[in-house]
mmCIF file as Biopython writes it, N, C-alpha, C and O atoms, coordinates in Angstrom:
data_model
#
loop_
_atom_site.group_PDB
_atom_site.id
_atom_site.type_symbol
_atom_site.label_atom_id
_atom_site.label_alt_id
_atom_site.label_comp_id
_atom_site.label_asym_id
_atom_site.label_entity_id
_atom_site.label_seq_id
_atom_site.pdbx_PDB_ins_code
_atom_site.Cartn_x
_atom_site.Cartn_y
_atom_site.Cartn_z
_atom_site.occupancy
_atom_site.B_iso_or_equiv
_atom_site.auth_seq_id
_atom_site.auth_asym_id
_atom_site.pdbx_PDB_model_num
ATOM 1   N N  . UNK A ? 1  ? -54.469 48.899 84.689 1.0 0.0 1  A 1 
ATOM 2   C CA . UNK A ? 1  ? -53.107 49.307 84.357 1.0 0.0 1  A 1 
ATOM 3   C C  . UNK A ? 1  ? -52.692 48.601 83.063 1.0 0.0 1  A 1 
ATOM 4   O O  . UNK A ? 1  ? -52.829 47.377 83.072 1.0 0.0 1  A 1 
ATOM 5   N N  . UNK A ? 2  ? -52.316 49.040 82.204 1.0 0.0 2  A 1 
ATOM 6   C CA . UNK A ? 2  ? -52.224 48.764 80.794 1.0 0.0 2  A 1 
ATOM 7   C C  . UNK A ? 2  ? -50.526 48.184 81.125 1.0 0.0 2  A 1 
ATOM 8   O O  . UNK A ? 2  ? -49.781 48.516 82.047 1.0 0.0 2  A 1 
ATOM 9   N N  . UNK A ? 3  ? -50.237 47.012 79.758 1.0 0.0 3  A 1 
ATOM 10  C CA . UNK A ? 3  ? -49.257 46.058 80.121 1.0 0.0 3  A 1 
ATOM 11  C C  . UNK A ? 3  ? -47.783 47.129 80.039 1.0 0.0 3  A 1 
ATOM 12  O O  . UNK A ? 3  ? -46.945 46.727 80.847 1.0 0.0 3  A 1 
ATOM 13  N N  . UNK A ? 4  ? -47.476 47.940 79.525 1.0 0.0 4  A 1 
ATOM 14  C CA . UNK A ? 4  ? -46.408 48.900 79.201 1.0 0.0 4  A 1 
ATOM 15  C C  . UNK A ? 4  ? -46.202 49.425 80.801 1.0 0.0 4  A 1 
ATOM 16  O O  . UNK A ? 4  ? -45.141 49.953 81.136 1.0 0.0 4  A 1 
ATOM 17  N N  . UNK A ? 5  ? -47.223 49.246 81.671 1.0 0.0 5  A 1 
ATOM 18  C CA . UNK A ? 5  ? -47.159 50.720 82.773 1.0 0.0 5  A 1 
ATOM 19  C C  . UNK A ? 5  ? -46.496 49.618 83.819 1.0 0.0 5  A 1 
ATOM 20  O O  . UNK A ? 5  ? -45.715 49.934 84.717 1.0 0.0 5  A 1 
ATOM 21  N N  . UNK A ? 6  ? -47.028 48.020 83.494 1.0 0.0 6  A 1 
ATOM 22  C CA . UNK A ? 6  ? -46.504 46.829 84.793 1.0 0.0 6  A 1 
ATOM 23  C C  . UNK A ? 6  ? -45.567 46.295 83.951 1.0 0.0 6  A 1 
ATOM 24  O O  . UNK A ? 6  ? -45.674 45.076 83.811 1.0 0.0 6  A 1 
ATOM 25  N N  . UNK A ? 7  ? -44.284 47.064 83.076 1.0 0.0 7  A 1 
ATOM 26  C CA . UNK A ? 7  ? -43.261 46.896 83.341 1.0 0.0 7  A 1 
ATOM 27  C C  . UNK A ? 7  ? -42.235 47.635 83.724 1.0 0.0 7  A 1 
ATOM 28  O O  . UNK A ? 7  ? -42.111 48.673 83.073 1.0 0.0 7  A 1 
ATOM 29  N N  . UNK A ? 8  ? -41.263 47.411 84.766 1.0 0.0 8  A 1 
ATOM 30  C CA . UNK A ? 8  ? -40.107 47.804 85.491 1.0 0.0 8  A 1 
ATOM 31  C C  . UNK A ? 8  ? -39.468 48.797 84.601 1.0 0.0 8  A 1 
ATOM 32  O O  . UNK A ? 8  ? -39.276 48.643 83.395 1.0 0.0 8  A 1 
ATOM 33  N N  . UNK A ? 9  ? -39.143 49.881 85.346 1.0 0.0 9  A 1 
ATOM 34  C CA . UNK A ? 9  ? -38.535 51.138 84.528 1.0 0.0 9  A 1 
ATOM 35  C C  . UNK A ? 9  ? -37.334 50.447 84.090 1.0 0.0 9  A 1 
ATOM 36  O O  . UNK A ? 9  ? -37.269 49.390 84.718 1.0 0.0 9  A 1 
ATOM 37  N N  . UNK A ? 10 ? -36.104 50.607 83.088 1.0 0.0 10 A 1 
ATOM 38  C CA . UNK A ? 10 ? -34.931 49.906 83.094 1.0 0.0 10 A 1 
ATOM 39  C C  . UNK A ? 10 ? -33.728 50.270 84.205 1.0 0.0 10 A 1 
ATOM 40  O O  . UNK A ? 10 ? -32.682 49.623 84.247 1.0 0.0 10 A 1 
ATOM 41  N N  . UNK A ? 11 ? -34.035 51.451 85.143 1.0 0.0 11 A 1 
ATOM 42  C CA . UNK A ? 11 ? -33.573 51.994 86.196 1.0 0.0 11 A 1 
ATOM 43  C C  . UNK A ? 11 ? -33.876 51.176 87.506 1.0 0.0 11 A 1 
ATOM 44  O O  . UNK A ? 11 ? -33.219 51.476 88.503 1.0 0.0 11 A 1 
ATOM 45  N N  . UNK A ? 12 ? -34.988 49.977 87.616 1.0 0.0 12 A 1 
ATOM 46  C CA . UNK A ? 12 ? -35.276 49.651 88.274 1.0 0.0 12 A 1 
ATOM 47  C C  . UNK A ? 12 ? -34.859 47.802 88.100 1.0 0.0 12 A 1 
ATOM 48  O O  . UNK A ? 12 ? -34.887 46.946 88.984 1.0 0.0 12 A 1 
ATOM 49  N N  . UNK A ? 13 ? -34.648 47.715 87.258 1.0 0.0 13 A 1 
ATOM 50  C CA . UNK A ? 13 ? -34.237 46.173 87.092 1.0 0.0 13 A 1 
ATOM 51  C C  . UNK A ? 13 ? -32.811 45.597 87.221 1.0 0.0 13 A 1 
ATOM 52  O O  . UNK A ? 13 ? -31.798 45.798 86.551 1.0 0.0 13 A 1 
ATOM 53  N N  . UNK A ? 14 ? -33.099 44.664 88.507 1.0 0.0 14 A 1 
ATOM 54  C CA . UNK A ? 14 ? -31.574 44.868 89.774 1.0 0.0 14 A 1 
ATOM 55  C C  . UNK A ? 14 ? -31.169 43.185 88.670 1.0 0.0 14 A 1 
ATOM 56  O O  . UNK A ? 14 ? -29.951 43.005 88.644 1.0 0.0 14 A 1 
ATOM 57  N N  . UNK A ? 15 ? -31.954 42.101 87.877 1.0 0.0 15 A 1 
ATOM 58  C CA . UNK A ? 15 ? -31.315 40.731 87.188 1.0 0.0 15 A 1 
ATOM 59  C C  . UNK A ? 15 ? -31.074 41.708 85.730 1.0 0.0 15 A 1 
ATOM 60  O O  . UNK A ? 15 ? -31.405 41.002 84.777 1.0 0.0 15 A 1 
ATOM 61  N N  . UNK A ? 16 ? -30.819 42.465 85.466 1.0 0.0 16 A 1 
ATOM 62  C CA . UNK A ? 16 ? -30.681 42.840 83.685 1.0 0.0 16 A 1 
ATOM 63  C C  . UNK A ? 16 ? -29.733 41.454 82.924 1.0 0.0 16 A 1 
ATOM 64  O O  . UNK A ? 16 ? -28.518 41.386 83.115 1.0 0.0 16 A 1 
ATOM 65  N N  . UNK A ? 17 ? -30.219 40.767 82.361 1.0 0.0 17 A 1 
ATOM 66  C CA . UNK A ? 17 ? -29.334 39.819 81.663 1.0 0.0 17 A 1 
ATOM 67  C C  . UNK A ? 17 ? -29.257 40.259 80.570 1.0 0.0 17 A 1 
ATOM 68  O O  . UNK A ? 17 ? -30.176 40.159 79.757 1.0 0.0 17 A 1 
ATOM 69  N N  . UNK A ? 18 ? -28.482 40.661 80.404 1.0 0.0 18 A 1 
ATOM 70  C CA . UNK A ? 18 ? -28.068 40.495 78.813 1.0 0.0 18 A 1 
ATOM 71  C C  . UNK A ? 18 ? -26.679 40.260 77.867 1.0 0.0 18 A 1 
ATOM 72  O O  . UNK A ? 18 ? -25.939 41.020 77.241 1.0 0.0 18 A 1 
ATOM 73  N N  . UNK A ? 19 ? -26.718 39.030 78.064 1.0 0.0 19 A 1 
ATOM 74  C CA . UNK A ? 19 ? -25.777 37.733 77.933 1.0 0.0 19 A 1 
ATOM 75  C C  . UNK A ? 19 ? -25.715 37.544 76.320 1.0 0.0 19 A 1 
ATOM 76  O O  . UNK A ? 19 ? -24.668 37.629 75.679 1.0 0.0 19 A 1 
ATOM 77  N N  . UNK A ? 20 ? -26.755 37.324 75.866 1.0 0.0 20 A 1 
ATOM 78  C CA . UNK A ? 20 ? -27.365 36.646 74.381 1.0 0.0 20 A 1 
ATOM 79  C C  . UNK A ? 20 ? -27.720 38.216 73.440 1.0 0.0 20 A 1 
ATOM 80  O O  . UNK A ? 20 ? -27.891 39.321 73.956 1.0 0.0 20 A 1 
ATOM 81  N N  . UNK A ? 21 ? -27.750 37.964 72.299 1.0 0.0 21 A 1 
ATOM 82  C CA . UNK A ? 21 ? -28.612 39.195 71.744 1.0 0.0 21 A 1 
ATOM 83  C C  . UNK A ? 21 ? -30.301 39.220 71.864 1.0 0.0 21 A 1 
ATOM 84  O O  . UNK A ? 21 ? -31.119 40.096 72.144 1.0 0.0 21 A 1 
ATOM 85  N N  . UNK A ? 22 ? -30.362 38.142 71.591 1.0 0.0 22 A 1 
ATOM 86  C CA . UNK A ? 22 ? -31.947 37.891 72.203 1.0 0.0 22 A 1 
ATOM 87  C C  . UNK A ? 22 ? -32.397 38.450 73.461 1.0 0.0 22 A 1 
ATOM 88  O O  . UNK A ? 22 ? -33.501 38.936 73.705 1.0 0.0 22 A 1 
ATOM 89  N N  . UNK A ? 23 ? -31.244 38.298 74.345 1.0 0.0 23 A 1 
ATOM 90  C CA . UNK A ? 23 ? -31.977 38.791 75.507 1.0 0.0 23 A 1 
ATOM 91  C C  . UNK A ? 23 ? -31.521 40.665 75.183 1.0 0.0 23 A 1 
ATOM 92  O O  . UNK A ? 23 ? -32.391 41.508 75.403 1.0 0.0 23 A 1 
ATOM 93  N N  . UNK A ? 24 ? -30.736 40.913 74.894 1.0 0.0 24 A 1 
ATOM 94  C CA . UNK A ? 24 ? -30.730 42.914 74.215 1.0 0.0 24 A 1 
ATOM 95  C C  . UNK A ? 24 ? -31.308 43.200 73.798 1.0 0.0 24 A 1 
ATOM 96  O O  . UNK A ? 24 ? -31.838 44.254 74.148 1.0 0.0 24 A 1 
ATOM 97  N N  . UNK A ? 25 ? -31.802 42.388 72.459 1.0 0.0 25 A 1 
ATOM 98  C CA . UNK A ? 25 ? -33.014 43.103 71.827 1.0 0.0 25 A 1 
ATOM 99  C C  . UNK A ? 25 ? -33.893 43.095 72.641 1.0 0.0 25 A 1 
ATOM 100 O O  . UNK A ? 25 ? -34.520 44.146 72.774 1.0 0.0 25 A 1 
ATOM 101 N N  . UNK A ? 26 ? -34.221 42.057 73.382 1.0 0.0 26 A 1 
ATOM 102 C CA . UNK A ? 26 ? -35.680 42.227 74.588 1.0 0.0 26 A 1 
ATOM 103 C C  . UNK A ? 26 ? -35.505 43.484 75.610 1.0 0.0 26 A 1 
ATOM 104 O O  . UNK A ? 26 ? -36.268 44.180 76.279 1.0 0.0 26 A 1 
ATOM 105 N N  . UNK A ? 27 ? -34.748 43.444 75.487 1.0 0.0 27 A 1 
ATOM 106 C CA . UNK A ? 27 ? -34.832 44.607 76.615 1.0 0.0 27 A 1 
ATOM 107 C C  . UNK A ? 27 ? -34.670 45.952 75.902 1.0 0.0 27 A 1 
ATOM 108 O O  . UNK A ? 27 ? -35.005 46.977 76.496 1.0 0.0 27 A 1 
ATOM 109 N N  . UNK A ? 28 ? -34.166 46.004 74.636 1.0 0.0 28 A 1 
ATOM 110 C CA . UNK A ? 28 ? -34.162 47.109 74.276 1.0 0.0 28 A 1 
ATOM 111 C C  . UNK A ? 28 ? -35.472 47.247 73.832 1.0 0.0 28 A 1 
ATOM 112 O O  . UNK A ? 28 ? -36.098 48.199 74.299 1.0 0.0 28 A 1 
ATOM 113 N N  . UNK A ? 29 ? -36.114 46.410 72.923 1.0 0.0 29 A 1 
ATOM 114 C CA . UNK A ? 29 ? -37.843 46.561 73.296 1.0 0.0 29 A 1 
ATOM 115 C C  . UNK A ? 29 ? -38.748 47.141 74.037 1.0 0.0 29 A 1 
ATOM 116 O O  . UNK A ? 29 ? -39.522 48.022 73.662 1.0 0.0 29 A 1 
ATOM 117 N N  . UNK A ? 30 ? -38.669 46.621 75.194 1.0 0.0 30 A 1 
ATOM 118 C CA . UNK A ? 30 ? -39.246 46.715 75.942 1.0 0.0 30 A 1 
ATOM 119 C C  . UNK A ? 30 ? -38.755 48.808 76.579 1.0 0.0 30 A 1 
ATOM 120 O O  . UNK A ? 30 ? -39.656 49.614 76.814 1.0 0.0 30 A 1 
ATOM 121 N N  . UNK A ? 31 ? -37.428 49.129 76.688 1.0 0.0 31 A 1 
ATOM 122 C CA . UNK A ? 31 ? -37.108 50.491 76.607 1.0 0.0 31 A 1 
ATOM 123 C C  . UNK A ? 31 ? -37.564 51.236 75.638 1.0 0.0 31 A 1 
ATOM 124 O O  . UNK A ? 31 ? -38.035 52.242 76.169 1.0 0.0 31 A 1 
ATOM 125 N N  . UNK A ? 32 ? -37.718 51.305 74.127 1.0 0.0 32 A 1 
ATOM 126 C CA . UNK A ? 32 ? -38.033 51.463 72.905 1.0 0.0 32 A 1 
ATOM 127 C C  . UNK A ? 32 ? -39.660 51.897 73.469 1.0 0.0 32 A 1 
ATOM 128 O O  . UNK A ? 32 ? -40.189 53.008 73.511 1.0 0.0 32 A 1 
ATOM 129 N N  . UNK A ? 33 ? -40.097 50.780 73.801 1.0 0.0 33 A 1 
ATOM 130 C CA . UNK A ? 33 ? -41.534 50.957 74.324 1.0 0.0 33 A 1 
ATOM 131 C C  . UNK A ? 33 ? -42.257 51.986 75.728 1.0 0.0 33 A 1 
ATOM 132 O O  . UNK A ? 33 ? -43.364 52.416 76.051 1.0 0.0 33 A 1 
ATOM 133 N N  . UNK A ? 34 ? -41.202 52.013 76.113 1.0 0.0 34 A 1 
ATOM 134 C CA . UNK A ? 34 ? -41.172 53.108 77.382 1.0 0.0 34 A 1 
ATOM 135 C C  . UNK A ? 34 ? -41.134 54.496 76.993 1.0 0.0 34 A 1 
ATOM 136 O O  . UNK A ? 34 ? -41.759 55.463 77.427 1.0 0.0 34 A 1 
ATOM 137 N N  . UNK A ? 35 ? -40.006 54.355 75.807 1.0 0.0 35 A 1 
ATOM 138 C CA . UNK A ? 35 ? -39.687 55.815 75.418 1.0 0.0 35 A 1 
ATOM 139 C C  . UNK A ? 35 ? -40.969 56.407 74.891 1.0 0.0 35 A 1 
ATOM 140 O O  . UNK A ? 35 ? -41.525 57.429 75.291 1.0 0.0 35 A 1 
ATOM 141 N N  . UNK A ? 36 ? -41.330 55.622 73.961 1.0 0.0 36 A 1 
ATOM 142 C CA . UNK A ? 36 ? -42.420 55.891 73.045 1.0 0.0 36 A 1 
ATOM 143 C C  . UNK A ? 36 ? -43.769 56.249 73.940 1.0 0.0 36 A 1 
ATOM 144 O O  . UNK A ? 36 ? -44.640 57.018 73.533 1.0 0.0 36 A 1 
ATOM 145 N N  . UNK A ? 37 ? -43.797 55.752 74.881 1.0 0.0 37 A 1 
ATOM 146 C CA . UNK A ? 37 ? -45.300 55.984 75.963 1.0 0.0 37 A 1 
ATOM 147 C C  . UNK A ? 37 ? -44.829 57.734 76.352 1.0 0.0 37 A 1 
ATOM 148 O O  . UNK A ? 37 ? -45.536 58.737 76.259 1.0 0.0 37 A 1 
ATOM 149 N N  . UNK A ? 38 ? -43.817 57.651 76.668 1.0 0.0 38 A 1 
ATOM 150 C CA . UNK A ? 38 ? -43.394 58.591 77.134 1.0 0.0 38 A 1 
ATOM 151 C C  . UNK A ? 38 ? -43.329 60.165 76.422 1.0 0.0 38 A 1 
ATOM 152 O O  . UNK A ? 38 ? -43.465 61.326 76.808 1.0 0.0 38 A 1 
ATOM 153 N N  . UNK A ? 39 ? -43.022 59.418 75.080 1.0 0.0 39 A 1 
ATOM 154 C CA . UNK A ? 39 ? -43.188 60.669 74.155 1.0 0.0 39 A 1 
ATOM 155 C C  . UNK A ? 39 ? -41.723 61.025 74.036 1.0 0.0 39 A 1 
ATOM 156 O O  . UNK A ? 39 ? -41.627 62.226 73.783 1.0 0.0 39 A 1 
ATOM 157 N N  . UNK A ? 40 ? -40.410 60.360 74.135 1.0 0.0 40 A 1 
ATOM 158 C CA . UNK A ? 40 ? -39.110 60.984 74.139 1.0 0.0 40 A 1 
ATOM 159 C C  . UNK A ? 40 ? -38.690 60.491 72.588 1.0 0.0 40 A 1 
ATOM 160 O O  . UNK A ? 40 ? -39.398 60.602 71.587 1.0 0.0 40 A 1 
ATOM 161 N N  . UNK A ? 41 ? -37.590 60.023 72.652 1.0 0.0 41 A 1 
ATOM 162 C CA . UNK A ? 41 ? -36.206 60.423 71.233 1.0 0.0 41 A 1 
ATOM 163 C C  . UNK A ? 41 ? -36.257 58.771 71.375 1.0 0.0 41 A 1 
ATOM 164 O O  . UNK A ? 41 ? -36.019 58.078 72.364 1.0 0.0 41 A 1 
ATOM 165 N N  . UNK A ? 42 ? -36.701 58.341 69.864 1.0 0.0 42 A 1 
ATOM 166 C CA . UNK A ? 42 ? -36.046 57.054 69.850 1.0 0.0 42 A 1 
ATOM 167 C C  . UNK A ? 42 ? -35.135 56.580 68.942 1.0 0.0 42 A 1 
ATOM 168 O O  . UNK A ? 42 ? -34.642 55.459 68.811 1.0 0.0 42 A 1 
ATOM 169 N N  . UNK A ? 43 ? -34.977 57.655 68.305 1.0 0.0 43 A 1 
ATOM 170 C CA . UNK A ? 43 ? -34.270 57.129 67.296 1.0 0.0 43 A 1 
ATOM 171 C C  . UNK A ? 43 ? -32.777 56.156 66.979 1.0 0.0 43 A 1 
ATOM 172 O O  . UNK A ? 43 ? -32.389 55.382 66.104 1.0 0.0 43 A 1 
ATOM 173 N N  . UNK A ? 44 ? -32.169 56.823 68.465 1.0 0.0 44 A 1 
ATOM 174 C CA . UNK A ? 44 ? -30.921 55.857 69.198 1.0 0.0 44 A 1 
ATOM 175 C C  . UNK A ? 44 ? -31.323 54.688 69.539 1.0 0.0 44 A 1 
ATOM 176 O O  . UNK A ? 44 ? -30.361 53.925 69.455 1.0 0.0 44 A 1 
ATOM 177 N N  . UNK A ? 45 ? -32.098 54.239 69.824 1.0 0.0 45 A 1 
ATOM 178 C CA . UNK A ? 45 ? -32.833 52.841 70.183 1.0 0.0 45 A 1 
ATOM 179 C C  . UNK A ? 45 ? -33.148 51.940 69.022 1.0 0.0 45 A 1 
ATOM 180 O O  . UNK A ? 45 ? -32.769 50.770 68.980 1.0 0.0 45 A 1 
ATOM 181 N N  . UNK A ? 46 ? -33.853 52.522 68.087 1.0 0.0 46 A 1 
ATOM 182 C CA . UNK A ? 46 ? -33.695 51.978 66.815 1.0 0.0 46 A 1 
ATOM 183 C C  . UNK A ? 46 ? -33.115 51.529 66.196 1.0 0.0 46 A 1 
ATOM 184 O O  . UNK A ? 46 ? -33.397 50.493 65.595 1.0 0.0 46 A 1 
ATOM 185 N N  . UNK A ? 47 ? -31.584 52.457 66.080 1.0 0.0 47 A 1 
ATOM 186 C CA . UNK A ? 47 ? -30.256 52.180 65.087 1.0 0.0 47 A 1 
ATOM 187 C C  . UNK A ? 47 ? -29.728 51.245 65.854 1.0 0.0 47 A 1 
ATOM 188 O O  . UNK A ? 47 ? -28.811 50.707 65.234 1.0 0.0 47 A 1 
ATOM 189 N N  . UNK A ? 48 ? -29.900 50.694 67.144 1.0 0.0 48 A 1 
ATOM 190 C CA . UNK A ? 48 ? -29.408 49.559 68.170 1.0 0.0 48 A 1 
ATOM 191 C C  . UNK A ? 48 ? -30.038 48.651 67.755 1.0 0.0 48 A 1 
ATOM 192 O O  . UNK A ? 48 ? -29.551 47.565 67.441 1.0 0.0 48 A 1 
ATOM 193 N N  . UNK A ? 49 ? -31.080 48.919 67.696 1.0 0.0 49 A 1 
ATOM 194 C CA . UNK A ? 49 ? -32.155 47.004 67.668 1.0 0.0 49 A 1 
ATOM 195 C C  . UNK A ? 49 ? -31.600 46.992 66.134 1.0 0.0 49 A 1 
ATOM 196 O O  . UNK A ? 49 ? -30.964 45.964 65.903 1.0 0.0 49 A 1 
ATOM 197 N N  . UNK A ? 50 ? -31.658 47.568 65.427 1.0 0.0 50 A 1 
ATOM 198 C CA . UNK A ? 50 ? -31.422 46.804 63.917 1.0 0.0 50 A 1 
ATOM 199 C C  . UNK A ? 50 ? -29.954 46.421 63.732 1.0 0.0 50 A 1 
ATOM 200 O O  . UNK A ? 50 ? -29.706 45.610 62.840 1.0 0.0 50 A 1 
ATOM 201 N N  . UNK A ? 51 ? -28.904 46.930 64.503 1.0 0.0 51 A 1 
ATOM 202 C CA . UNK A ? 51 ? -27.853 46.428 64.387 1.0 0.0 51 A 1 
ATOM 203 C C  . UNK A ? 51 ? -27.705 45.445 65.177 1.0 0.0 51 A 1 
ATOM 204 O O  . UNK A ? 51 ? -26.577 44.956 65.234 1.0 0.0 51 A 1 
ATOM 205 N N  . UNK A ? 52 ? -28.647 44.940 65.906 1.0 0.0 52 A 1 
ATOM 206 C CA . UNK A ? 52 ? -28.604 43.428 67.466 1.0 0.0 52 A 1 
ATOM 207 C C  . UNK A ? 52 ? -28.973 42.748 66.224 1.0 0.0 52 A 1 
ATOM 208 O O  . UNK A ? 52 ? -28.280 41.847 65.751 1.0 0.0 52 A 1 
ATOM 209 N N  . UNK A ? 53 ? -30.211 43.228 65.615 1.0 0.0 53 A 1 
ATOM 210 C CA . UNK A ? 53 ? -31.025 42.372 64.590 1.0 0.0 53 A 1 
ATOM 211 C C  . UNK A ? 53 ? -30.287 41.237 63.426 1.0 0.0 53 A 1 
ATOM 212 O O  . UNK A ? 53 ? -30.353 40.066 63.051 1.0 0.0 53 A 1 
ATOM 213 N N  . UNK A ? 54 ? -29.408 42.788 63.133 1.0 0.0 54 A 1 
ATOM 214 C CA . UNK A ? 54 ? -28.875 42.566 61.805 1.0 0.0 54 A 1 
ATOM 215 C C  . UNK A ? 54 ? -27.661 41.128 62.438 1.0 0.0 54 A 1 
ATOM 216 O O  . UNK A ? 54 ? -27.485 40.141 61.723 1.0 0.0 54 A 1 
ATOM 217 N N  . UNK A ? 55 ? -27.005 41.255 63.718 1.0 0.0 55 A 1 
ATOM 218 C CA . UNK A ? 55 ? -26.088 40.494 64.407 1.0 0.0 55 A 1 
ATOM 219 C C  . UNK A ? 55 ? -26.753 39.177 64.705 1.0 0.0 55 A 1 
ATOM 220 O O  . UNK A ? 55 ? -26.050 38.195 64.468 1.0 0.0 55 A 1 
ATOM 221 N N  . UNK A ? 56 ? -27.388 39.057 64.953 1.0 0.0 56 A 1 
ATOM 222 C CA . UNK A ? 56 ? -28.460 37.846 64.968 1.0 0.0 56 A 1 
ATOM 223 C C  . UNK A ? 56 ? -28.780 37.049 63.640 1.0 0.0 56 A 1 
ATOM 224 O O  . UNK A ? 56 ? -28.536 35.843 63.609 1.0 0.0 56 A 1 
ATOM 225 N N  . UNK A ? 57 ? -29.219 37.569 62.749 1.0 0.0 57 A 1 
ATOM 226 C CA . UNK A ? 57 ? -29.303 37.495 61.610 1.0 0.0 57 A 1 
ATOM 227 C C  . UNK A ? 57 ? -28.398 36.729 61.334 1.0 0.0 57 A 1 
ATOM 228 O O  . UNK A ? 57 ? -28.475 35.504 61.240 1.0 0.0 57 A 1 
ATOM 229 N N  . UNK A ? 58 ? -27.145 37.646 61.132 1.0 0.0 58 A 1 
ATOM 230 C CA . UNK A ? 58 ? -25.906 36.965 60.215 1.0 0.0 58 A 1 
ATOM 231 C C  . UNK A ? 58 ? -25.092 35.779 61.398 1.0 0.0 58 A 1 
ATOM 232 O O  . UNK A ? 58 ? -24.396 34.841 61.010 1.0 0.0 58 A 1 
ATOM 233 N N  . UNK A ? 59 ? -25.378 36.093 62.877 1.0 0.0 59 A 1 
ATOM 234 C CA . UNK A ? 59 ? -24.513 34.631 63.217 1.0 0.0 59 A 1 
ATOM 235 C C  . UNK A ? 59 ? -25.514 33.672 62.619 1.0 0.0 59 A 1 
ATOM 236 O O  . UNK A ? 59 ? -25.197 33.005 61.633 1.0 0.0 59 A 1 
ATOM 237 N N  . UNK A ? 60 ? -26.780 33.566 63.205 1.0 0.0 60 A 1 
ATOM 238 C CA . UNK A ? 60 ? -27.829 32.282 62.422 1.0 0.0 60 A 1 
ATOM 239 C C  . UNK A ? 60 ? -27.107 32.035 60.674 1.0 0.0 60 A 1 
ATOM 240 O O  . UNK A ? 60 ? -26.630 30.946 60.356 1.0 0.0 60 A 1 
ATOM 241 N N  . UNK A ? 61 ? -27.134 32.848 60.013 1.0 0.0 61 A 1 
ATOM 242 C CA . UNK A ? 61 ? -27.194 32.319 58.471 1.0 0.0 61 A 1 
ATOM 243 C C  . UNK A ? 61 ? -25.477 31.657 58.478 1.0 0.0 61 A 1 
ATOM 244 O O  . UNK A ? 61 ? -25.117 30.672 57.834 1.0 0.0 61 A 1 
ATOM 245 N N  . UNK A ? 62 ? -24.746 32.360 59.231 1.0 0.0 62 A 1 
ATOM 246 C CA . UNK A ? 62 ? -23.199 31.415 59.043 1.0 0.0 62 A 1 
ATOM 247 C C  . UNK A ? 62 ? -23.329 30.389 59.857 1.0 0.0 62 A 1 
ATOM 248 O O  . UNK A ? 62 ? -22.504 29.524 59.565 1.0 0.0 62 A 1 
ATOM 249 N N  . UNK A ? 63 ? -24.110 30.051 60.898 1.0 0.0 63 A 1 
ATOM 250 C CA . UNK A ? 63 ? -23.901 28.557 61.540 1.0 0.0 63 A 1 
ATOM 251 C C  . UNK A ? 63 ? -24.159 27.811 60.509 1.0 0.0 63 A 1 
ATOM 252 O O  . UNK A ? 63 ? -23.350 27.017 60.027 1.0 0.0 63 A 1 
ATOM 253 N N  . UNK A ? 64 ? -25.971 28.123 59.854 1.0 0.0 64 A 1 
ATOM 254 C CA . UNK A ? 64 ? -25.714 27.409 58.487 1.0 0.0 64 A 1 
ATOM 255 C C  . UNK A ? 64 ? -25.511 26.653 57.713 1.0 0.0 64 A 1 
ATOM 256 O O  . UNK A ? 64 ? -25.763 25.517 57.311 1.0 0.0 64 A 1 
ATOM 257 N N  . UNK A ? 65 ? -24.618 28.113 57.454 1.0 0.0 65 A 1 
ATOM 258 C CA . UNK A ? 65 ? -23.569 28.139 55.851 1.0 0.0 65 A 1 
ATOM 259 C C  . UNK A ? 65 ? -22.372 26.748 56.687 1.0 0.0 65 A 1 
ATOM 260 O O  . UNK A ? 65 ? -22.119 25.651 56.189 1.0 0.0 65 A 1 
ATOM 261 N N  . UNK A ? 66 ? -21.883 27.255 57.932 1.0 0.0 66 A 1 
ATOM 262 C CA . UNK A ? 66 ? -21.033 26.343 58.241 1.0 0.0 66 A 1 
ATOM 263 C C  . UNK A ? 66 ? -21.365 24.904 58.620 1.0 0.0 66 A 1 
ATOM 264 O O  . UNK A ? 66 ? -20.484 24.046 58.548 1.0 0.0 66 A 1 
ATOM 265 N N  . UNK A ? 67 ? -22.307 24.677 58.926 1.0 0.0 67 A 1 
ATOM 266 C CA . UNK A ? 67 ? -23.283 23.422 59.006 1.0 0.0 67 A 1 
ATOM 267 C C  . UNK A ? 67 ? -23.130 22.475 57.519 1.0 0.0 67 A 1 
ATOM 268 O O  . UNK A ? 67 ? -23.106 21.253 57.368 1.0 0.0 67 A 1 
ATOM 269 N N  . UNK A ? 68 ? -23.063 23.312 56.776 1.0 0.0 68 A 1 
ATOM 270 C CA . UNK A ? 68 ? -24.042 22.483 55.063 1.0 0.0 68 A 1 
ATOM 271 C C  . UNK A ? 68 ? -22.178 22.845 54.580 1.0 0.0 68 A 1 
ATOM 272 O O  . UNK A ? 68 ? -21.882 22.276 53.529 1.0 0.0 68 A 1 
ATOM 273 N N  . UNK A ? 69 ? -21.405 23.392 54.999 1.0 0.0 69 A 1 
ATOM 274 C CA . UNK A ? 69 ? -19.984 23.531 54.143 1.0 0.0 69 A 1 
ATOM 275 C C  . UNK A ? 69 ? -19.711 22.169 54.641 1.0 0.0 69 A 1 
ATOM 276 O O  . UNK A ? 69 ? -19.473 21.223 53.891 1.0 0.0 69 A 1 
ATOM 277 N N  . UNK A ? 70 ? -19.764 22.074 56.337 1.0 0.0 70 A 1 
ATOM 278 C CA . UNK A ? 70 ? -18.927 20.825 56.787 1.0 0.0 70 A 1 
ATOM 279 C C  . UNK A ? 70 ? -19.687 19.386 56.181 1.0 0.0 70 A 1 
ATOM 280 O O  . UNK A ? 70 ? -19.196 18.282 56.417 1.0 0.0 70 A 1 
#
């Protein structure tokens, strides 16, 4: 059984945390990756992870910026 097939449909995962963006993007990953086995539409999944991405991104670079201001 190939590693994509021994993971939990997202219909089936009763702890979903997603608290952090780290933990969204993981899971949207891991969906992203389902779709794609599957052969469906990812393109909605995409424009999500790069905007978690892009959110991640910019809190890291302003802690920082606010780190080295103070």
């Amino acid at each position: 059984m190939s590693e994509l097939q021994q993971i939990k449909l997202w219909d089936d995962w009763d702890d979903i945390n997603l608290s952090t963006p780290e933990r969204r993007i993981e899971r949207l990953e891991i969906l992203l990756c389902q779709k794609v086995h599957k052969g469906e539409d990812i393109s909605e999944c995409l424009q999500v992870l790069e905007y978690l991405k892009n959110c991640t991104t910019h809190q890291k670079l302003e802690s920082v910026f606010f780190k080295r201001v103070h």
